[in-house]
C-alpha positions, -999 to +999 in steps of 0.1 A: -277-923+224-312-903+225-291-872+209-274-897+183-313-909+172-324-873+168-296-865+146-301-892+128-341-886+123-332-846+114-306-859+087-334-883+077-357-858+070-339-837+055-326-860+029-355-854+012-363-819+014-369-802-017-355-766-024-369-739-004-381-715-036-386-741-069-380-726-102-403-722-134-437-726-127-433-746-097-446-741-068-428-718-042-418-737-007-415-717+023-400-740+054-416-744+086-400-759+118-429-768+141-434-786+176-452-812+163-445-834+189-427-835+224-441-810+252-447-782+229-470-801+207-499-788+222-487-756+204-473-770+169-504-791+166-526-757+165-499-737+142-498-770+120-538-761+109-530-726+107-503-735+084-532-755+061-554-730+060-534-703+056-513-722+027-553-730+011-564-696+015-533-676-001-534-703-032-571-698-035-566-659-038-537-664-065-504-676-044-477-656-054-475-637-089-496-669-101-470-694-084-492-714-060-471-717-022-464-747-003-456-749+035-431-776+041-434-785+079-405-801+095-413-815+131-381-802+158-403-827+183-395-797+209-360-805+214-338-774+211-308-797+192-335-812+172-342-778+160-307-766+151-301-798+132-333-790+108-325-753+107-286-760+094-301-783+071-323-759+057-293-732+057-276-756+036-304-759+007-300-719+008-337-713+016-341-675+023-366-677+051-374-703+077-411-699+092-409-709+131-395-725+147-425-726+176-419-714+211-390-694+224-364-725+237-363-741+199-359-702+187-330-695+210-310-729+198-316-716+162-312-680+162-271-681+166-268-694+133-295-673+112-291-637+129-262-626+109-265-638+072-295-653+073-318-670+064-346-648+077-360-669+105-394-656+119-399-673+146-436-683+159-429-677+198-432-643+214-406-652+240-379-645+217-366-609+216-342-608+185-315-581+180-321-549+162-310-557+125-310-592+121-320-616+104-347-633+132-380-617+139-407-627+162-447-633+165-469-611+183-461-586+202-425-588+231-428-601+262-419-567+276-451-553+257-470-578+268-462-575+306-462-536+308-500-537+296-508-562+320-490-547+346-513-515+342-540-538+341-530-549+378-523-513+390-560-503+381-570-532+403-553-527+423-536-563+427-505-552+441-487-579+457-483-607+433-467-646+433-450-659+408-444-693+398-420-697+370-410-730+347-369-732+344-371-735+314-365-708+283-401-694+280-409-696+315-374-676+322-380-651+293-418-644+314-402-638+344-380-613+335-408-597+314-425-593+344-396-577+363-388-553+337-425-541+335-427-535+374-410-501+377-439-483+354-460-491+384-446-486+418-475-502+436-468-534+422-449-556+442-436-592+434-439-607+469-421-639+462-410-660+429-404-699+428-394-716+403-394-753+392-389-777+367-408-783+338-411-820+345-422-821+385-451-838+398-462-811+424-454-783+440-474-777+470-443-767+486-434-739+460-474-727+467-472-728+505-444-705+503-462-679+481-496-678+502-477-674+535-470-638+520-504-628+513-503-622+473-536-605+455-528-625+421-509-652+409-489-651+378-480-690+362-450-686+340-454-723+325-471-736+296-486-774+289-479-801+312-462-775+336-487-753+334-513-780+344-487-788+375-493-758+385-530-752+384-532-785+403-514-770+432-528-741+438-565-758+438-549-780+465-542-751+487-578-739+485-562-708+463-587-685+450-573-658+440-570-643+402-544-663+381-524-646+347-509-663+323-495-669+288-515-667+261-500-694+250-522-716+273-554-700+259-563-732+241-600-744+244-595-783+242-562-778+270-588-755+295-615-781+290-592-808+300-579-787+330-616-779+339-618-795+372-589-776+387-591-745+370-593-711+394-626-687+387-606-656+378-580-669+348-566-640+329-546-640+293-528-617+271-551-622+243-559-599+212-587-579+196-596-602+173-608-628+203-634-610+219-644-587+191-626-551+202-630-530+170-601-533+149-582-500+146-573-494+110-591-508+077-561-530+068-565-549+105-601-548+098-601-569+060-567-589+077-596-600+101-622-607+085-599-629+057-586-648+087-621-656+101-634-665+072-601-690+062-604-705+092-646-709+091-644-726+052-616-749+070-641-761+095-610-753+122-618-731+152-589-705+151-567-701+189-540-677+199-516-698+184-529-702+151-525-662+150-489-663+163-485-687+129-507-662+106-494-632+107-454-641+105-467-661+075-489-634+056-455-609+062-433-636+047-455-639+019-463-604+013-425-600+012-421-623-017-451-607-033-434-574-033-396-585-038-409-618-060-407-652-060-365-654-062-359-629-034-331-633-008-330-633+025-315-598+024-346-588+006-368-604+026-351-590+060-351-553+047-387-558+033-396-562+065-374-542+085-390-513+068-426-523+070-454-504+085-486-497+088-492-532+080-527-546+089-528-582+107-552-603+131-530-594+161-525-557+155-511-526+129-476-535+124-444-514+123-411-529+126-394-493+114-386-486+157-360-520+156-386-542+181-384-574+154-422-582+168-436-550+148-466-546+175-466-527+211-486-525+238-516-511+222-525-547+206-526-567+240-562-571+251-565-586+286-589-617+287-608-639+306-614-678+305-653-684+307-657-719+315-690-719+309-689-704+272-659-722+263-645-689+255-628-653+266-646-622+273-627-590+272-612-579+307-596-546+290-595-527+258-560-525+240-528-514+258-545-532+292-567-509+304-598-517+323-631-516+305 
């Protein structure tokens, strides 16, 4: 029954969607599947005001060729089916780019039916790692980027044995065996013991007691949201106080300040230059910047890891069309940027031309670290992990 509602809202919705590029002097309408509610909502509610003040700024500076741009957000309510259901509709108004959807289980239901012929789907979550020469790209930088900085970040500390707890489901997987794969570069490293659980349990004091009888140095938390709250709780019940990693997906002021009361004193992230004010590298990553900080200031809207996992895709998608125009396909669009380099954004210089569909490597992870007390991050390491 639940499934026959959802396919009912998706068709619904898209009933009265309107054509994903307008013609004459209309405006152009780029598709955007977001998490708007469900447990992901803590993330589509963020990209949501990226969305807003990215769509006012581009408008503001001339849209495209003169045409102003409008974002047309569909909510997938974090349900992988939901998702599918909006992305076939959208196939079927022969849009040539979908923006999102928004973390890495909704992208894996969609990606099937986009990666071959299109439409380009870019999606917002780096958890997905998309094939070589398809039709799917993905935010930030891969998992495996991500992990092999941070895994140098725990060599130089020399927090060698680490515990891992690990959500079941898709992004919690796709951590895990992030982790895994980064390992061999450092053969101190050591994952003592992994357990894993389900998104939706109440505790697991169990899964902790089992970690801590091993004597880890650090604790990585492969869970975001409610799970990731489940498991903060339970490790502050075992009197855990050891350093904690975890997504940057979590790095969201208003969730930490809720979490306040359990959260550990050492809290690592994979965050970016732009968050603790590491010099940008080239000019182009400078002005890209400086144009974000400044969007998001005019907006009154405090910017968060998230909100760049939504810029960037959304500046290449409209760059594309800039270059290719208003009536490009999703050919055009996918070997627009397949090709692109050197390509300043907020989270790093891009270059998709080595086949990784992200564009960015280990040289635009920043580790960070949760300042309770500032309500902020303060750098841990410069780029590609390293130690200040």
């Amino acid at each position: 029954m639940m499934k026959l509602l959802q396919l009912c809202l998706a068709l619904v919705l898209l009933a009265g969607m309107a054509p994903a590029v307008a013609i004459g002097d209309e405006a152009l309408t780029i598709n955007v599947i977001l998490s708007l509610t469900g447990p992901a909502a803590f993330v589509g509610v963020d990209e949501k005001a990226a969305v807003a003040v990215y769509e006012n700024a581009i408008n503001k500076s001339g849209g495209i060729r003169g045409r102003q741009v409008h974002f047309q957000i569909w909510d997938d309510q974090s349900s992988p089916q939901v998702a599918l259901q909006l992305a076939n509709g959208i196939i079927d108004k022969h849009a040539p780019v979908i923006v999102g959807p928004a973390v890495t289980g909704t992208c894996a239901a969609t990606d099937p039916v986009v990666r071959s012929s299109g439409p380009v789907e870019y999606c917002l979550s780096p958890g997905l790692q998309p094939q070589k020469g398809t039709f799917v790209f993905s935010s930030s930088r891969s998992l495996d980027a991500t992990l092999l900085a941070e895994a140098r970040f725990l060599n130089d500390k020399n927090y060698d044995r680490i515990g891992v707890l690990t959500a079941t489901d898709a992004s919690g997987q796709a951590g895990s065996h992030g982790l895994y794969d980064a390992m061999p570069a450092y053969h101190s490293l050591q994952i003592i013991d992994e357990e894993k659980f389900a998104p939706s349990a109440i505790t697991l004091n169990a899964e902790v007691s089992k970690i801590l009888q091993l004597k880890p140095q650090c604790i990585f938390i492969f869970a975001t949201g409610p799970a990731f709250a489940t498991a903060l709780r339970a490790l502050k019940d075992a009197g855990v106080d050891l350093p904690v990693f975890t997504s940057s997906a979590n790095l969201n002021k208003e969730q930490l300040t809720q979490y306040s009361a359990f959260l550990p004193k050492d809290l690592y992230f994979d965050g970016f230059p732009f968050q603790v004010g590491v010099p940008m590298g080239t000019a182009g990553q400078r002005n890209a910047y400086a144009t974000f900080v400044a969007a998001f200031k005019s907006a009154g809207v405090v910017p968060t890891t998230t909100s760049a996992y939504a810029w960037d895709p959304m500046n290449i998608v409209v760059s594309a069309f800039k270059q290719v125009g208003p009536d490009a396909t999703s050919t055009q669009i996918r070997d627009y940027i397949a090709n692109l380099h050197d390509f300043g954004g907020v989270n790093g210089s891009y270059d998709f031309r080595s086949g990784d569909q992200h564009g960015l490597g280990t040289d635009s992870v920043v580790v960070v670290k949760w300042s309770p007390a500032a309500g902020a991050v303060t750098a841990a390491s410069g780029t590609g992990g390293k130690p200040l």
